[in-house]
C-alpha positions in Angstrom: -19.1 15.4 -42.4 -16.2 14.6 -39.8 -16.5 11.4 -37.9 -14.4 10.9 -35.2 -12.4 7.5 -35.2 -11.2 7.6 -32.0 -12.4 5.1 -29.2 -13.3 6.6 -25.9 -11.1 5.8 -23.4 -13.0 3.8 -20.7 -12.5 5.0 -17.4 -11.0 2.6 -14.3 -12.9 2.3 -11.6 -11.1 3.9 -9.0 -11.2 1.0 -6.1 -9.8 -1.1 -9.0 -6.7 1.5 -9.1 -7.0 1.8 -5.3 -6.4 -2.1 -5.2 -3.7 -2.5 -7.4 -1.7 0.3 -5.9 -2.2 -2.3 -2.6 -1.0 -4.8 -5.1 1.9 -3.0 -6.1 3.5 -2.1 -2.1 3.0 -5.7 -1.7 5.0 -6.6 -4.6 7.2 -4.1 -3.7 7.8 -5.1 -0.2 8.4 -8.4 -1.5 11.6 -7.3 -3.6 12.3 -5.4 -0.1 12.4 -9.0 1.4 14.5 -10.2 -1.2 17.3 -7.1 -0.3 17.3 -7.6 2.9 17.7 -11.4 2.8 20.5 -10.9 0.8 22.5 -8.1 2.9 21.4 -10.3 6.1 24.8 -11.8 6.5 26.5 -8.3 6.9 22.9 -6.5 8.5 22.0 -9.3 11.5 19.0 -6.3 12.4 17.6 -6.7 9.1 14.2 -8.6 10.6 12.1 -9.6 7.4 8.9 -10.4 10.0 8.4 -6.7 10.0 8.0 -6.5 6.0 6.0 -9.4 6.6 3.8 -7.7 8.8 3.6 -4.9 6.3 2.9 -6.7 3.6 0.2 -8.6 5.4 -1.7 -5.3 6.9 -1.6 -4.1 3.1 -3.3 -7.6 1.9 -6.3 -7.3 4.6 -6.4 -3.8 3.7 -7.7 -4.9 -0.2 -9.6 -7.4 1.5 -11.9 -5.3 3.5 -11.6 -2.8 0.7 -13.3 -5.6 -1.9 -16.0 -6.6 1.0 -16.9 -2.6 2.0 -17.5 -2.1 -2.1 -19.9 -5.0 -1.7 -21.5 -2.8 1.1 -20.6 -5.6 4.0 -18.9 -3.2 6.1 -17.8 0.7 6.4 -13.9 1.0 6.7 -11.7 3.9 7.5 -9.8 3.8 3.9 -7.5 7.1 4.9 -6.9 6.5 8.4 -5.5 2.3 7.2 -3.4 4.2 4.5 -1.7 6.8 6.8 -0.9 3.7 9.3 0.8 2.0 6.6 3.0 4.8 5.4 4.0 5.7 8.7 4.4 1.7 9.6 6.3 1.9 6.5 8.3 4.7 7.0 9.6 3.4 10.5 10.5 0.3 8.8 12.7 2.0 5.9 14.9 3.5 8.6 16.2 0.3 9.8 17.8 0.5 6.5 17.9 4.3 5.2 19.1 5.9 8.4 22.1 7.9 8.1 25.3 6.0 8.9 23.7 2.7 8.4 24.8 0.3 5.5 22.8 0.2 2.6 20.7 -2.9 2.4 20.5 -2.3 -1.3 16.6 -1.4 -0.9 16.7 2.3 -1.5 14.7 2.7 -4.7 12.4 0.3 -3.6 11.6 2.4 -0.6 10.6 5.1 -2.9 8.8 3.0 -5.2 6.7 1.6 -2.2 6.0 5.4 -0.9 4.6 6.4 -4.5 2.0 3.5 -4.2 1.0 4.6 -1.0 0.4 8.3 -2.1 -1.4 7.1 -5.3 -3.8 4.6 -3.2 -4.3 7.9 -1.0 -4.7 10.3 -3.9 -7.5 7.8 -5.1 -9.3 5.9 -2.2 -12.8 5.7 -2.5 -15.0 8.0 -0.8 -16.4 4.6 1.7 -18.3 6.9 3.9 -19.2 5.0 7.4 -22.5 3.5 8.0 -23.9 6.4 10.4 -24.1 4.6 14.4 -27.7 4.3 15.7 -27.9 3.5 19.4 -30.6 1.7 20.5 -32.8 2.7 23.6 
């Protein structure tokens, strides 16, 4: 008789890996905040309030996220993720644009774009509540 030892590997839910991948472009936009405070001095168009406003469109993002899975509210999961990577991408020219100095936030840019393709890869099918009109 062959018994199998091995544990099953329990599987994540996917909004919790949908969540954390929020988690990790806010993170990651905070290290963008630290680079750019830091080559400030030489970069006066280095504005932080637009990683601010990034990172703070991510955060109500897993917000309404956690209150749709509680069935409060349908939300558009892929149309709020393709806003952020292009919000994102506009952003990361300021300091990735050909000619311009190098802020010293280069691999975070591409760390920040592999979050936002995983959270897309894996958002959770949040179908909206269908519209009834009355009358």
């Amino acid at each position: 008789m062959t018994e199998n030892h091995e544990r099953p590997v329990p599987r994540r839910d996917d909004l919790q890996l949908l969540l954390e991948d929020l988690a990790c472009v806010c993170g990651t936009l905070s290290e963008i905040m630290t680079a750019w405070r830091r080559a400030q001095p030489g970069q006066p168009g280095l504005r932080p309030g637009q990683l601010v406003r990034l990172q703070e469109d991510a955060r109500q993002l897993a917000a309404e996220l956690g209150a749709a899975a509680k069935g409060s509210q349908p939300l558009y999961v892929a149309d709020r993720l393709a806003a952020l990577a292009a919000a994102a991408a506009a952003v990361r020219a300021v300091t990735c644009a050909p000619g311009r100095a190098e802020a010293g936030d280069r691999g975070l840019w591409k760390l920040l774009a592999a979050a936002v393709r995983r959270a897309q890869a894996r958002r959770p099918a949040l179908a909206p509540a269908p519209v009834t009109v009355p009358g």
